[in-house]
PDB file of N, CA, C and O in Angstrom:
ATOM      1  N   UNK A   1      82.959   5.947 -36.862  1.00  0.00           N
ATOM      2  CA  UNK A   1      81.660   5.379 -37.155  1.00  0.00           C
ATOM      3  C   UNK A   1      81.108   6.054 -38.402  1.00  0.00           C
ATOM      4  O   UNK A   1      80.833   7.247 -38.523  1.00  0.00           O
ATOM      5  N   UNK A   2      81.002   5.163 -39.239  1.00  0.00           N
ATOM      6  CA  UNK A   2      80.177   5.718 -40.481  1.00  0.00           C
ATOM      7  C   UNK A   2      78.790   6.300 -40.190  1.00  0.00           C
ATOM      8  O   UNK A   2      77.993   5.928 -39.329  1.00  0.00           O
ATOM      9  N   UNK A   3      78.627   7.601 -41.366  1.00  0.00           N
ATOM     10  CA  UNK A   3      77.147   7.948 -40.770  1.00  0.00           C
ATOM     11  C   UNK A   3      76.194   7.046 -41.560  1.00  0.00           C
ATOM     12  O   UNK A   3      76.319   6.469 -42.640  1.00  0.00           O
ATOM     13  N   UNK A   4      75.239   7.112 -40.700  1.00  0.00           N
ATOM     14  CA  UNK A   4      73.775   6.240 -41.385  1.00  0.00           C
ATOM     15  C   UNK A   4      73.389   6.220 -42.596  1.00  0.00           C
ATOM     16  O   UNK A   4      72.900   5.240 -43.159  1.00  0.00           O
ATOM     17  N   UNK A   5      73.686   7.861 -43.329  1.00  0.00           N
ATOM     18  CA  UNK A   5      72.960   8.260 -44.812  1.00  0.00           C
ATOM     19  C   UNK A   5      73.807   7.571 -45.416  1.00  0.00           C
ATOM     20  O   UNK A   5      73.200   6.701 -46.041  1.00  0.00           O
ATOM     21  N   UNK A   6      75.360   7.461 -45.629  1.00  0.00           N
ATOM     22  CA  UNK A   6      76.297   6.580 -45.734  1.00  0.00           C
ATOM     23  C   UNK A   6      76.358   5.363 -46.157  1.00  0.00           C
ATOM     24  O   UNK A   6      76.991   4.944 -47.126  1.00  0.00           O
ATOM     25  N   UNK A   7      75.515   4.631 -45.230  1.00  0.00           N
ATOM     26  CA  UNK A   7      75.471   3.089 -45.388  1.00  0.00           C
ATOM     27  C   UNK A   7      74.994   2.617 -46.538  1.00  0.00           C
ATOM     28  O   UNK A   7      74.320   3.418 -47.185  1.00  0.00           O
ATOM     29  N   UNK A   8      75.193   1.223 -47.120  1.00  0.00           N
ATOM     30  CA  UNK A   8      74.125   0.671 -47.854  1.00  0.00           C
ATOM     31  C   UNK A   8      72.907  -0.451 -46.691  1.00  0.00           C
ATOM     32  O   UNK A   8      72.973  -1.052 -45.619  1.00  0.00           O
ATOM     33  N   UNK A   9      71.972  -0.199 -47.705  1.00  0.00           N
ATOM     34  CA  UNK A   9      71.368  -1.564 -46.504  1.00  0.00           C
ATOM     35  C   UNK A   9      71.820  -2.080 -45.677  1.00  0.00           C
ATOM     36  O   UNK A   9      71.720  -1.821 -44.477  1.00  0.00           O
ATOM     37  N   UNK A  10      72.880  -3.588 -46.625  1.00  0.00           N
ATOM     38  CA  UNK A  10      73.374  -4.197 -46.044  1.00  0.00           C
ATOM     39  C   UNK A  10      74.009  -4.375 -44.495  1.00  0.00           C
ATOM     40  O   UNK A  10      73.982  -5.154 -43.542  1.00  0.00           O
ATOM     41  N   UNK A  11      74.815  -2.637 -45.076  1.00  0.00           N
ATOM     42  CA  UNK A  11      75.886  -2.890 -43.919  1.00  0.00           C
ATOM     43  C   UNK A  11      74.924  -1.905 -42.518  1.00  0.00           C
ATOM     44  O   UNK A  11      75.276  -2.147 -41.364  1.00  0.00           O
ATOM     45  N   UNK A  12      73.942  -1.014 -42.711  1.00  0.00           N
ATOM     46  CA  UNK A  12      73.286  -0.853 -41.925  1.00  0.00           C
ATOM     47  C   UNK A  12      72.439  -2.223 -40.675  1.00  0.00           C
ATOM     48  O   UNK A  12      72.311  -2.263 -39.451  1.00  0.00           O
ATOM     49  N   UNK A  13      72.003  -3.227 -41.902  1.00  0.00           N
ATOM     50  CA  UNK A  13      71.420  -4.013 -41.160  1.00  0.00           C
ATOM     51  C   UNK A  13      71.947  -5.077 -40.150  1.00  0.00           C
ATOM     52  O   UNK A  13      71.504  -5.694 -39.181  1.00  0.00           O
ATOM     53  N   UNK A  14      73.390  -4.967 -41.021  1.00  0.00           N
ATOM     54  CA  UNK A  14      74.686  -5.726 -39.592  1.00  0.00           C
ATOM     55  C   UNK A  14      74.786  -4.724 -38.846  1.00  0.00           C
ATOM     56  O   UNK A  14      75.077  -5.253 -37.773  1.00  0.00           O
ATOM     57  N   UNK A  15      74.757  -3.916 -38.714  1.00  0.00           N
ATOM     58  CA  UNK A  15      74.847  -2.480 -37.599  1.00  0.00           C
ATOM     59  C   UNK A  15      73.708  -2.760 -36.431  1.00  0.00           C
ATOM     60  O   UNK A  15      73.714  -2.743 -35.200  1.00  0.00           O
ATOM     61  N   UNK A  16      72.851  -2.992 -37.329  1.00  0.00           N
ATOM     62  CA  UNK A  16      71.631  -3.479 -36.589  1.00  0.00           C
ATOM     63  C   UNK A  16      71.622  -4.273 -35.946  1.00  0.00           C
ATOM     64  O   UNK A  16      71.485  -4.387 -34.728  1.00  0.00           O
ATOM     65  N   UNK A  17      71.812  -5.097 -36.944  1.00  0.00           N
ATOM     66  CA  UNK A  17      71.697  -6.740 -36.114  1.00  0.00           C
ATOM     67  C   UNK A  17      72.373  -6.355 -34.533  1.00  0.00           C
ATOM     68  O   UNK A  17      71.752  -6.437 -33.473  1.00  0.00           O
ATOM     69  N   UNK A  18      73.796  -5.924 -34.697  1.00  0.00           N
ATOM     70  CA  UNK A  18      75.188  -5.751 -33.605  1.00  0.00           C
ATOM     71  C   UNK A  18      74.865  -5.150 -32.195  1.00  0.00           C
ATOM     72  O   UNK A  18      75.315  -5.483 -31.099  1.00  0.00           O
ATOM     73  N   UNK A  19      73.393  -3.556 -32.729  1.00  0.00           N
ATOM     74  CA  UNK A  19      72.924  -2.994 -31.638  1.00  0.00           C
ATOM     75  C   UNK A  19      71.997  -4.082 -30.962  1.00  0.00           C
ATOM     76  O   UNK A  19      71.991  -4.531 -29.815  1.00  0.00           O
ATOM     77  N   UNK A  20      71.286  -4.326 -31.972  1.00  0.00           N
ATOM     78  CA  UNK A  20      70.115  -5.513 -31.091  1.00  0.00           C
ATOM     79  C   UNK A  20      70.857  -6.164 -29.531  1.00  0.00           C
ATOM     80  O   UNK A  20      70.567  -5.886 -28.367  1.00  0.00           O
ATOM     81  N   UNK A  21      71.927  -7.140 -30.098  1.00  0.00           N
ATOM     82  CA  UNK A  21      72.426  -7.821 -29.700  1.00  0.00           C
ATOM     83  C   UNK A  21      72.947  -7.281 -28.201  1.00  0.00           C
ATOM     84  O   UNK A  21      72.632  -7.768 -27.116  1.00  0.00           O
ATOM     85  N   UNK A  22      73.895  -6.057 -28.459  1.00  0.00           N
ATOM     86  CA  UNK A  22      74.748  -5.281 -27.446  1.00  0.00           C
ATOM     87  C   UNK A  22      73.255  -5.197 -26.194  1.00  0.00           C
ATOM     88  O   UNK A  22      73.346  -5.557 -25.020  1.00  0.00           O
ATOM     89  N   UNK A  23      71.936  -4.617 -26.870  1.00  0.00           N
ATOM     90  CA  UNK A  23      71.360  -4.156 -25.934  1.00  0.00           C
ATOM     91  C   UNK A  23      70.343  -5.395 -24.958  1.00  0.00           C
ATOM     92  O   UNK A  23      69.809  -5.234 -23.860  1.00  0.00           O
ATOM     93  N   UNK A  24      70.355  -6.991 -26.131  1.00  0.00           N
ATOM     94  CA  UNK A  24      69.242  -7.942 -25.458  1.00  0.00           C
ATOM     95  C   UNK A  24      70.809  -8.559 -24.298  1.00  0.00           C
ATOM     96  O   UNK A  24      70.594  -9.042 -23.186  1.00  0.00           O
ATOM     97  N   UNK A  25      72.216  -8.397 -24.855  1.00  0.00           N
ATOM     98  CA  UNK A  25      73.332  -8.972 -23.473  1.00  0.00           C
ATOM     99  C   UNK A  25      73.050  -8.176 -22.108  1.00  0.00           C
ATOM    100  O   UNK A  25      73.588  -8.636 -21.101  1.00  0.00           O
ATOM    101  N   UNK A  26      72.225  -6.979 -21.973  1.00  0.00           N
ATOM    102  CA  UNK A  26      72.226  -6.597 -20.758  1.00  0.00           C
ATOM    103  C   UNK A  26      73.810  -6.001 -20.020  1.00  0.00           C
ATOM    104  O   UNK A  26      74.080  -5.724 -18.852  1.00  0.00           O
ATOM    105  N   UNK A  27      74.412  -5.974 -20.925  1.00  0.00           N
ATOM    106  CA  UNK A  27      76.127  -6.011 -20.591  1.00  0.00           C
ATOM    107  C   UNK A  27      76.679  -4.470 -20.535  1.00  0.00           C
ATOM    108  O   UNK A  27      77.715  -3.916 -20.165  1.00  0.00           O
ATOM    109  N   UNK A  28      75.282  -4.033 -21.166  1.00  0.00           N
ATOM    110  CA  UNK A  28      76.312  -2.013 -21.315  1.00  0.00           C
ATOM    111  C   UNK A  28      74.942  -1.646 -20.071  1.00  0.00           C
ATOM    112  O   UNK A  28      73.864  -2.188 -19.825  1.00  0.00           O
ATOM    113  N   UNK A  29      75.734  -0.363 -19.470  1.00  0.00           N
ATOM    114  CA  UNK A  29      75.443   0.931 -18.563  1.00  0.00           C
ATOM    115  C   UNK A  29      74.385   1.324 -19.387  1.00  0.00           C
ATOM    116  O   UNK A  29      74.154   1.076 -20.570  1.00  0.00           O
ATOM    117  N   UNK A  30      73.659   2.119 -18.377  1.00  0.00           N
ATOM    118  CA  UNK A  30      72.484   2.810 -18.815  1.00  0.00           C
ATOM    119  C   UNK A  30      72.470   4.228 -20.208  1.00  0.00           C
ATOM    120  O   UNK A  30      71.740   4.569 -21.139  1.00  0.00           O
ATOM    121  N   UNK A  31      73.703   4.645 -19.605  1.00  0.00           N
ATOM    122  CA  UNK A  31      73.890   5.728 -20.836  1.00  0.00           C
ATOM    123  C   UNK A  31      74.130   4.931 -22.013  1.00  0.00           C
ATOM    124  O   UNK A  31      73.340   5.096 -22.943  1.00  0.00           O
ATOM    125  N   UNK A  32      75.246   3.939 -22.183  1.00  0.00           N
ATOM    126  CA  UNK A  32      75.350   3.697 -23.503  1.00  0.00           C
ATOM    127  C   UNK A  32      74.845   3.367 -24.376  1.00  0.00           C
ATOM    128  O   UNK A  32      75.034   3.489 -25.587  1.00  0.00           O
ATOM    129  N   UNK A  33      73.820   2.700 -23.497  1.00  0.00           N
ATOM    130  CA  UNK A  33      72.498   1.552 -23.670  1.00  0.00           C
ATOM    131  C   UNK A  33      71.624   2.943 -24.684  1.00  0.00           C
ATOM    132  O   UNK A  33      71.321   2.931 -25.877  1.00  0.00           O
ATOM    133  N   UNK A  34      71.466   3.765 -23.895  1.00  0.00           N
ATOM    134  CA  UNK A  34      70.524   4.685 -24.771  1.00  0.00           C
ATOM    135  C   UNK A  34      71.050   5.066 -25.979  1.00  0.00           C
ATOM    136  O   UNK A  34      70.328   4.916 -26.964  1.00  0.00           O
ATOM    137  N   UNK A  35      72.896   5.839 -26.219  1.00  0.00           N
ATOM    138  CA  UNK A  35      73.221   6.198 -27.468  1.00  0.00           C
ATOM    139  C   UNK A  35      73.203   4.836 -27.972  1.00  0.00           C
ATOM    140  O   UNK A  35      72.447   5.009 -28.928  1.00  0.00           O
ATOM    141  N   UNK A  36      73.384   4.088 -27.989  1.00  0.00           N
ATOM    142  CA  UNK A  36      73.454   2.615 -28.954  1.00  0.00           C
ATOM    143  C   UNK A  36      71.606   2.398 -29.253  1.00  0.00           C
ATOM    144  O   UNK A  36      71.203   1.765 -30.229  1.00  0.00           O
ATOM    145  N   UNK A  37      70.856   2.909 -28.446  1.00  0.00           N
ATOM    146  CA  UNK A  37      69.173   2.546 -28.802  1.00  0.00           C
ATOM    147  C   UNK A  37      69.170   3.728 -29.896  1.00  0.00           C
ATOM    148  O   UNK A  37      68.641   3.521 -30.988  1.00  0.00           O
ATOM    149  N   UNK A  38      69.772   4.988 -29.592  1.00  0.00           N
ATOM    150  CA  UNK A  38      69.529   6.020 -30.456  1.00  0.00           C
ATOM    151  C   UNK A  38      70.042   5.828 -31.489  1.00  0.00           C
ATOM    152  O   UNK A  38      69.244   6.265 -32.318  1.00  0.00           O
ATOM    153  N   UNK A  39      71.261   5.273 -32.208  1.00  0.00           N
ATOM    154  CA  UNK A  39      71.842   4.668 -33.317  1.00  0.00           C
ATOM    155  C   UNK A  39      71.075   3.662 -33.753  1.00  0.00           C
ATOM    156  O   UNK A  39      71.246   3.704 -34.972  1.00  0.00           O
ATOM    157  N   UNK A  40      70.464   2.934 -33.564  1.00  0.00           N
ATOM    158  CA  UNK A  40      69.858   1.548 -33.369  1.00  0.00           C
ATOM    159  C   UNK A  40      68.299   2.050 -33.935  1.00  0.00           C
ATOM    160  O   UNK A  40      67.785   1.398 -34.844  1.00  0.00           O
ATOM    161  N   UNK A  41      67.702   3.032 -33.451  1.00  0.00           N
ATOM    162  CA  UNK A  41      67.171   3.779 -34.559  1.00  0.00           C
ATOM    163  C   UNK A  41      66.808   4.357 -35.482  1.00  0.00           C
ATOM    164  O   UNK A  41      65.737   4.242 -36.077  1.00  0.00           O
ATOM    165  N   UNK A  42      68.139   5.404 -35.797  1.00  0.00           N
ATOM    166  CA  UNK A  42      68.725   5.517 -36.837  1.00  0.00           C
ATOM    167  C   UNK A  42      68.797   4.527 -38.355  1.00  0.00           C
ATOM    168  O   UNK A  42      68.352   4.582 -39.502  1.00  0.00           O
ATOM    169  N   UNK A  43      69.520   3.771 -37.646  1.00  0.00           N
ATOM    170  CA  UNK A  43      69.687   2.084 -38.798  1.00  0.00           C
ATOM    171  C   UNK A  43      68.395   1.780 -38.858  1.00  0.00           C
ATOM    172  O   UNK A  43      67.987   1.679 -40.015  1.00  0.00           O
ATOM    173  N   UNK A  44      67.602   1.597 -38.022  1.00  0.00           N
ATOM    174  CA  UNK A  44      66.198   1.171 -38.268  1.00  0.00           C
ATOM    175  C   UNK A  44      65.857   2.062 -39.592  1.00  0.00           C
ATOM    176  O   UNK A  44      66.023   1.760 -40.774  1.00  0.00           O
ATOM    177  N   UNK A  45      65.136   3.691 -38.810  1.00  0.00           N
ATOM    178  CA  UNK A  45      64.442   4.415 -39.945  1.00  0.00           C
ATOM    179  C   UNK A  45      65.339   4.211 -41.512  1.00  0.00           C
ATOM    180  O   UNK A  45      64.828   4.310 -42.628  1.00  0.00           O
ATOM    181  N   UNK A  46      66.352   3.997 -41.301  1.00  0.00           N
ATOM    182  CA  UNK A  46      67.378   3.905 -42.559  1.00  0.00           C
ATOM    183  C   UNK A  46      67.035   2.494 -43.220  1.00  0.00           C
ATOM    184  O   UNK A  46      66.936   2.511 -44.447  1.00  0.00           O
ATOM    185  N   UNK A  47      66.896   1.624 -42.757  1.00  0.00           N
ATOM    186  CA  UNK A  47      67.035   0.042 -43.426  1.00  0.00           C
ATOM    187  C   UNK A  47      65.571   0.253 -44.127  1.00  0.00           C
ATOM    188  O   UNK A  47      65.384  -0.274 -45.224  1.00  0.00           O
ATOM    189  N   UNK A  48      64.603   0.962 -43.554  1.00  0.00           N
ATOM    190  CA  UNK A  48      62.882   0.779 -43.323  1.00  0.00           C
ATOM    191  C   UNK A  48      63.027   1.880 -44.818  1.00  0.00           C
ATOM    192  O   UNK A  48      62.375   1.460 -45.774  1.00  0.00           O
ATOM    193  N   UNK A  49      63.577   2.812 -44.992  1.00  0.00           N
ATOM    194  CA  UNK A  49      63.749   3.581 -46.052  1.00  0.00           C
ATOM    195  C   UNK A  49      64.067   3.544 -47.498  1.00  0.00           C
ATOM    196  O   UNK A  49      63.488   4.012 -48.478  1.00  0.00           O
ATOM    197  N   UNK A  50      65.524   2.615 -47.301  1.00  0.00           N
ATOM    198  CA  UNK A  50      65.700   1.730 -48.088  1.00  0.00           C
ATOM    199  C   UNK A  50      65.068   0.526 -48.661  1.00  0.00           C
ATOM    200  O   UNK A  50      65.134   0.405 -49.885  1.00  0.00           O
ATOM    201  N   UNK A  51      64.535  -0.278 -48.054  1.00  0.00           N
ATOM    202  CA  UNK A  51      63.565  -0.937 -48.253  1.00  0.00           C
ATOM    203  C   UNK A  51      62.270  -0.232 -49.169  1.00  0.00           C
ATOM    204  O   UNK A  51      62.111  -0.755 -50.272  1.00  0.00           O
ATOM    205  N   UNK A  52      61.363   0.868 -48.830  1.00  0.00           N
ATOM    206  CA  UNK A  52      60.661   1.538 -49.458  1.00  0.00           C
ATOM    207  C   UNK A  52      60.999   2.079 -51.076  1.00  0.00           C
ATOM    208  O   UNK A  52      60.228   2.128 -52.034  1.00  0.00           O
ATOM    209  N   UNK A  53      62.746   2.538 -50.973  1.00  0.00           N
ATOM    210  CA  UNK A  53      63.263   2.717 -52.449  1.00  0.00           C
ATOM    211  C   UNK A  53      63.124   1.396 -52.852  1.00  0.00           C
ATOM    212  O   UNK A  53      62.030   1.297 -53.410  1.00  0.00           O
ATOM    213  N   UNK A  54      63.515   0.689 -52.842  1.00  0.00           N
ATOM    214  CA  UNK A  54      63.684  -0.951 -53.379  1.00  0.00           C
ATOM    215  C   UNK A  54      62.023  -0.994 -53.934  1.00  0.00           C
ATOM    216  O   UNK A  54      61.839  -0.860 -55.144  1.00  0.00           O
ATOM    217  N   UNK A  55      61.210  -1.122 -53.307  1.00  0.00           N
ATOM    218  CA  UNK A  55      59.923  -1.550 -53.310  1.00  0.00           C
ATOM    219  C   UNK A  55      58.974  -0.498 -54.229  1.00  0.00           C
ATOM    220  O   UNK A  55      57.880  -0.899 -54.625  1.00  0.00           O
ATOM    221  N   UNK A  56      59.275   0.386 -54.437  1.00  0.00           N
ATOM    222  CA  UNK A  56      59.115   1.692 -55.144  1.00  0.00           C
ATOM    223  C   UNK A  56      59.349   0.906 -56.849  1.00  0.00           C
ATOM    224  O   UNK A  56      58.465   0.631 -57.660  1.00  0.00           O
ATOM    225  N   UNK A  57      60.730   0.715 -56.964  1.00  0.00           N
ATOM    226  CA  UNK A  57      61.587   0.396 -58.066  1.00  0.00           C
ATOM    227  C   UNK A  57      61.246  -0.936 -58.671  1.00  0.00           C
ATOM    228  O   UNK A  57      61.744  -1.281 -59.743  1.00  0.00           O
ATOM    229  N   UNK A  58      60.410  -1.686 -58.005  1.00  0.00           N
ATOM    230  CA  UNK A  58      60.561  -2.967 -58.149  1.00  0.00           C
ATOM    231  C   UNK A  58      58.693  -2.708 -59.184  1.00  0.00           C
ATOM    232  O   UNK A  58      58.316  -3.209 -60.243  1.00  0.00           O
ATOM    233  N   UNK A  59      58.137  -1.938 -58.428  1.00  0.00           N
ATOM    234  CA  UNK A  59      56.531  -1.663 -59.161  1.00  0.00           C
ATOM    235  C   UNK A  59      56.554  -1.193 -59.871  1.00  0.00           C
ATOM    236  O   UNK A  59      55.513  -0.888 -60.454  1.00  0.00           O
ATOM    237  N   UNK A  60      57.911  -0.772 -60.354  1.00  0.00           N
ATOM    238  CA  UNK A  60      57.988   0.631 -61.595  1.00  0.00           C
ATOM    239  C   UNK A  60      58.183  -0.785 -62.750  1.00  0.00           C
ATOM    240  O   UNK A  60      57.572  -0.658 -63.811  1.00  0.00           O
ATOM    241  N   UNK A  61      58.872  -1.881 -62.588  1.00  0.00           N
ATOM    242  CA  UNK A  61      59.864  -3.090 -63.150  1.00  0.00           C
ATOM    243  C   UNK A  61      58.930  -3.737 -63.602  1.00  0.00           C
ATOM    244  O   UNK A  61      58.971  -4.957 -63.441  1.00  0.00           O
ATOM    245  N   UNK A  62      57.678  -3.079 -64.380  1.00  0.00           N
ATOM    246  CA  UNK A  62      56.438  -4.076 -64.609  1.00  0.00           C
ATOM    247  C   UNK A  62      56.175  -4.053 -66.285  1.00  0.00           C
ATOM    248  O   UNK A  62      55.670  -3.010 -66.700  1.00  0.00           O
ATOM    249  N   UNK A  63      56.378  -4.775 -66.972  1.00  0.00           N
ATOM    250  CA  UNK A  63      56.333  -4.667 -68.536  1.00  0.00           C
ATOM    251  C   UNK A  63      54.958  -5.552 -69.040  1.00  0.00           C
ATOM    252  O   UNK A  63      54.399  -6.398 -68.343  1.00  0.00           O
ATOM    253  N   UNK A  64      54.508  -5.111 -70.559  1.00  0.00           N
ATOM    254  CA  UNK A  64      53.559  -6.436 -70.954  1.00  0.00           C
ATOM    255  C   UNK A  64      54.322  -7.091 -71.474  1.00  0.00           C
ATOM    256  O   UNK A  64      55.491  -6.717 -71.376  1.00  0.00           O
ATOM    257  N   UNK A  65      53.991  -8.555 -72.385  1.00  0.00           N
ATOM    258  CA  UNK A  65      54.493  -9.414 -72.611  1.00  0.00           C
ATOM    259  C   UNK A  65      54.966  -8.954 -73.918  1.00  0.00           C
ATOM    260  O   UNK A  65      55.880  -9.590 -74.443  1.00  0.00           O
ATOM    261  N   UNK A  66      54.381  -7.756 -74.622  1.00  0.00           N
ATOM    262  CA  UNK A  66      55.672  -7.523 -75.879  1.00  0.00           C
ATOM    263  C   UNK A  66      56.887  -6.343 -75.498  1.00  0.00           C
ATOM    264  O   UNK A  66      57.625  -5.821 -76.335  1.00  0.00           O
ATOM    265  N   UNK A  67      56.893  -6.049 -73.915  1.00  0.00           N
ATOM    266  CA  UNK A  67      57.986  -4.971 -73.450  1.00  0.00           C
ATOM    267  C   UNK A  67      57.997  -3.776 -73.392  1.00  0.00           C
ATOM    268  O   UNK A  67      58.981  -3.219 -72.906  1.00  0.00           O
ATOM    269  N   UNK A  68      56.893  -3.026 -73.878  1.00  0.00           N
ATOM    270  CA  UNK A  68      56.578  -1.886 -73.374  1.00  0.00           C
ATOM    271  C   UNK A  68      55.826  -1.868 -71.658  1.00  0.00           C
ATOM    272  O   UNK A  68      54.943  -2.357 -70.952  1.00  0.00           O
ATOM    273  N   UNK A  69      56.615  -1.196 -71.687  1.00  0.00           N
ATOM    274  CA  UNK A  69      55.732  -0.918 -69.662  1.00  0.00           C
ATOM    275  C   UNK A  69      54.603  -0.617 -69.716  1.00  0.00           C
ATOM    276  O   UNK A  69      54.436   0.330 -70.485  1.00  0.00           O
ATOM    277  N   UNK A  70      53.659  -0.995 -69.230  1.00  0.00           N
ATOM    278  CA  UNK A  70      52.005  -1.307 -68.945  1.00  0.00           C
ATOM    279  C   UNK A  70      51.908  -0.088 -67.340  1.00  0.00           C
ATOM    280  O   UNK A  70      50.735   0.080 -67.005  1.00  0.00           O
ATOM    281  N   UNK A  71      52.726   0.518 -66.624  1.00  0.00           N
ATOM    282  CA  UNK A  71      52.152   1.259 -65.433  1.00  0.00           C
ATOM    283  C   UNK A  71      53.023   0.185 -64.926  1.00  0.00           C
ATOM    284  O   UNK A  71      53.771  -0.627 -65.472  1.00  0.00           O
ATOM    285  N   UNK A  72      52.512   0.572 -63.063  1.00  0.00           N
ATOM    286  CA  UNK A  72      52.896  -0.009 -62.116  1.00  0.00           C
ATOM    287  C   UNK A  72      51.908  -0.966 -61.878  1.00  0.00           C
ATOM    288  O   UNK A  72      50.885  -1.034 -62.559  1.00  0.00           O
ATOM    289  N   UNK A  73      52.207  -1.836 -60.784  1.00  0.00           N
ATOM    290  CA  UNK A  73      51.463  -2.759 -59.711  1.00  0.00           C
ATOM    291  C   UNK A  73      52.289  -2.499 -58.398  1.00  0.00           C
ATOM    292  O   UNK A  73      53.430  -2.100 -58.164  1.00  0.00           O
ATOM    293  N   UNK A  74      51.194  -2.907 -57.632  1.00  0.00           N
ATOM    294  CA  UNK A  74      51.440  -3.050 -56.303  1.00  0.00           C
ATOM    295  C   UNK A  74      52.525  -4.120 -56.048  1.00  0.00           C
ATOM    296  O   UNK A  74      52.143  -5.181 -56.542  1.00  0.00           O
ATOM    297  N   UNK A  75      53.567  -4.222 -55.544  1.00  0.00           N
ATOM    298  CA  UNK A  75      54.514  -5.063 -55.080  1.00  0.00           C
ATOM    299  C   UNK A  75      54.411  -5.753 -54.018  1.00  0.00           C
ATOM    300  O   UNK A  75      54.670  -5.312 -52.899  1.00  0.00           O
ATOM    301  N   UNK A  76      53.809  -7.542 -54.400  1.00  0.00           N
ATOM    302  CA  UNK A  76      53.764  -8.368 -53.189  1.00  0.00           C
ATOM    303  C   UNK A  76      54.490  -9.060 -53.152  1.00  0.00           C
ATOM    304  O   UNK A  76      54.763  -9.700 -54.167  1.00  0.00           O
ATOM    305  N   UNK A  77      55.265  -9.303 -51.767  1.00  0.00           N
ATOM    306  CA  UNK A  77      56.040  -9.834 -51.320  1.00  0.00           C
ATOM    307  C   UNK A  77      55.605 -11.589 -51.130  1.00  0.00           C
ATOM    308  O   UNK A  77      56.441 -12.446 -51.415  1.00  0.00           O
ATOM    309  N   UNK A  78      54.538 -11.880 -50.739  1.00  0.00           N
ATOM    310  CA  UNK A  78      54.047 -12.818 -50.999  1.00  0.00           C
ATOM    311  C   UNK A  78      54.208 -14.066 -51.721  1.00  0.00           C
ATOM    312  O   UNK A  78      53.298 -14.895 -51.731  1.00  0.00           O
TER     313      UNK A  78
END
Protein backbone atom coordinates (compact mmCIF):
# COMPACT_ATOMS: atom_id res chain seq x y z
CA UNK A 1 0.00 0.00 0.00
CA UNK A 2 1.32 3.26 -1.01
CA UNK A 3 1.68 5.86 1.69
CA UNK A 4 -0.76 8.81 1.61
CA UNK A 5 2.13 11.66 1.42
CA UNK A 6 2.94 9.60 -1.72
CA UNK A 7 -0.12 9.92 -3.60
CA UNK A 8 -1.17 12.44 -6.11
CA UNK A 9 -4.74 13.66 -5.71
CA UNK A 10 -5.95 11.73 -8.15
CA UNK A 11 -4.99 8.48 -7.12
CA UNK A 12 -5.77 9.31 -3.43
CA UNK A 13 -9.29 10.18 -4.39
CA UNK A 14 -9.85 6.60 -6.11
CA UNK A 15 -8.50 5.32 -2.78
CA UNK A 16 -11.22 7.15 -1.51
CA UNK A 17 -13.78 6.70 -3.54
CA UNK A 18 -12.80 2.44 -2.94
CA UNK A 19 -12.90 3.04 1.09
CA UNK A 20 -16.28 4.80 0.86
CA UNK A 21 -17.61 2.06 -0.96
CA UNK A 22 -15.92 -1.08 1.09
CA UNK A 23 -17.46 0.63 4.21
CA UNK A 24 -21.39 1.85 2.76
CA UNK A 25 -21.30 -2.60 1.39
CA UNK A 26 -21.54 -3.38 5.08
CA UNK A 27 -19.43 -6.49 3.89
CA UNK A 28 -16.10 -6.06 6.19
CA UNK A 29 -15.84 -7.02 10.19
CA UNK A 30 -15.72 -4.51 12.64
CA UNK A 31 -11.92 -4.23 12.91
CA UNK A 32 -11.30 -3.75 9.34
CA UNK A 33 -14.05 -1.50 8.99
CA UNK A 34 -12.13 0.82 11.40
CA UNK A 35 -8.39 0.48 9.75
CA UNK A 36 -10.06 1.12 6.31
CA UNK A 37 -12.15 4.34 8.20
CA UNK A 38 -8.63 5.22 9.53
CA UNK A 39 -7.03 5.18 5.95
CA UNK A 40 -10.14 6.66 4.61
CA UNK A 41 -9.14 9.56 6.65
CA UNK A 42 -5.98 9.84 5.89
CA UNK A 43 -6.97 10.22 1.96
CA UNK A 44 -9.50 12.57 3.14
CA UNK A 45 -7.09 15.09 5.21
CA UNK A 46 -4.73 14.44 2.09
CA UNK A 47 -7.20 15.13 -0.95
CA UNK A 48 -8.62 18.31 1.42
CA UNK A 49 -4.78 19.45 1.45
CA UNK A 50 -4.14 19.16 -1.85
CA UNK A 51 -6.93 20.84 -2.88
CA UNK A 52 -5.86 23.93 -0.58
CA UNK A 53 -2.24 23.83 -2.59
CA UNK A 54 -4.18 23.97 -5.86
CA UNK A 55 -6.37 26.83 -4.61
CA UNK A 56 -3.45 28.71 -3.04
CA UNK A 57 -1.70 28.59 -6.68
CA UNK A 58 -4.54 29.33 -8.63
CA UNK A 59 -4.91 33.14 -6.55
CA UNK A 60 -1.32 33.62 -6.96
CA UNK A 61 -2.30 33.02 -11.26
CA UNK A 62 -3.80 36.57 -11.29
CA UNK A 63 -2.20 39.10 -13.90
CA UNK A 64 -3.46 42.72 -15.31
CA UNK A 65 -4.29 42.95 -18.73
CA UNK A 66 -0.67 44.15 -19.79
CA UNK A 67 0.93 40.91 -17.63
CA UNK A 68 2.46 42.05 -14.82
CA UNK A 69 0.80 40.40 -11.66
CA UNK A 70 -1.56 42.83 -9.91
CA UNK A 71 -1.51 40.58 -6.18
CA UNK A 72 -3.83 37.88 -5.50
CA UNK A 73 -7.72 37.39 -5.43
CA UNK A 74 -9.74 35.25 -3.68
CA UNK A 75 -10.42 32.03 -5.72
CA UNK A 76 -14.13 31.32 -6.62
CA UNK A 77 -15.12 28.33 -7.57
CA UNK A 78 -18.34 29.58 -8.60
Amino acid sequence: MKPVAEMTFEEALRELEGVVGQLESGSVDLDKSIQIYERGAELKKHCEARLAQAQARIEQITAAENGTPEGTRPFDAQ
